[in-house]
C-alpha positions in Angstrom: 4.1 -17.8 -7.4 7.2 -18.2 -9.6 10.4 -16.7 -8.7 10.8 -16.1 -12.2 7.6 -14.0 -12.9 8.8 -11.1 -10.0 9.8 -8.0 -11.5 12.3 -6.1 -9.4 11.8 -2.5 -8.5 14.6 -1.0 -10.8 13.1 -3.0 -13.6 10.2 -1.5 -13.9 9.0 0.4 -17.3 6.4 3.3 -16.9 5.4 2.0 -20.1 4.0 -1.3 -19.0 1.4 -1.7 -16.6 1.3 -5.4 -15.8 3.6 -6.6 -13.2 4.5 -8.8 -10.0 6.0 -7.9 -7.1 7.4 -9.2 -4.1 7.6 -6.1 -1.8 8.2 -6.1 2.0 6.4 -2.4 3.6 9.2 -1.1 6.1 6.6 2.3 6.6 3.4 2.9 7.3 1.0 6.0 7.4 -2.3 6.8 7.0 -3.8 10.7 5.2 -7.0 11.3 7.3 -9.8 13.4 5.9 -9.9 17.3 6.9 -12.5 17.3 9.5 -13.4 14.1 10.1 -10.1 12.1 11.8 -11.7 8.8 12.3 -11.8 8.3 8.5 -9.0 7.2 6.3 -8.7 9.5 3.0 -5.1 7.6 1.4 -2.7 5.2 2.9 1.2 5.7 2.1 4.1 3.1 2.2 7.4 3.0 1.6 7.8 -0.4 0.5 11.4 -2.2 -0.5 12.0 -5.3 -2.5 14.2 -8.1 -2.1 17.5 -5.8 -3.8 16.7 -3.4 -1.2 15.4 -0.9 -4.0 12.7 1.4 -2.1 9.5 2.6 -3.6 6.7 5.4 -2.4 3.4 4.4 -2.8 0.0 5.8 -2.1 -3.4 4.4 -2.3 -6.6 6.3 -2.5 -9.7 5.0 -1.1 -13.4 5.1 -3.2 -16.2 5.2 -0.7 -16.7 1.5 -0.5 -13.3 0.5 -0.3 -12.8 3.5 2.4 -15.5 1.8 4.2 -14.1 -1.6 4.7 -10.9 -0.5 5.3 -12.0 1.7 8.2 -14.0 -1.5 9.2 -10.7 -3.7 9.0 -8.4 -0.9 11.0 -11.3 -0.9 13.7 -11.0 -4.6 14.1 -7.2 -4.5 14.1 -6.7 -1.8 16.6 -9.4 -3.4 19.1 -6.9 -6.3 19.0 -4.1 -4.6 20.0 
């Protein structure tokens, strides 16, 4: 990847949806679903670039994509 191509946090345009980013996540936390706590719902991080500018993100999980993550977070945590 070229250094170039990176777009910085505070340079990013709400009109334009087609960037690269070099962020480093500093927290991590998952949303489980009501009732079920063994299943992930959305996962939030707080993520910072290399200017130190900070940024709140959240990903929601489809069914299928909810389903290999829990798979993945199953095989990390038996690691531990």
């Amino acid at each position: 990847m070229e250094l170039e191509n990176i777009t910085m946090l505070n340079n990013l345009n709400p009109l334009t949806n087609n960037y690269t980013l070099k962020l480093k996540i500093i927290c991590l936390w998952w949303k489980m679903m009501h009732g079920r706590p063994t299943e992930t719902f959305r996962l939030d991080m707080i993520c910072m670039d290399e200017e130190g500018q900070k940024i709140q993100t959240l990903f929601s999980f489809t069914v299928n994509c909810m389903l290999c993550y829990q798979e993945l977070r199953r095989e990390k945590v038996s690691k531990i």
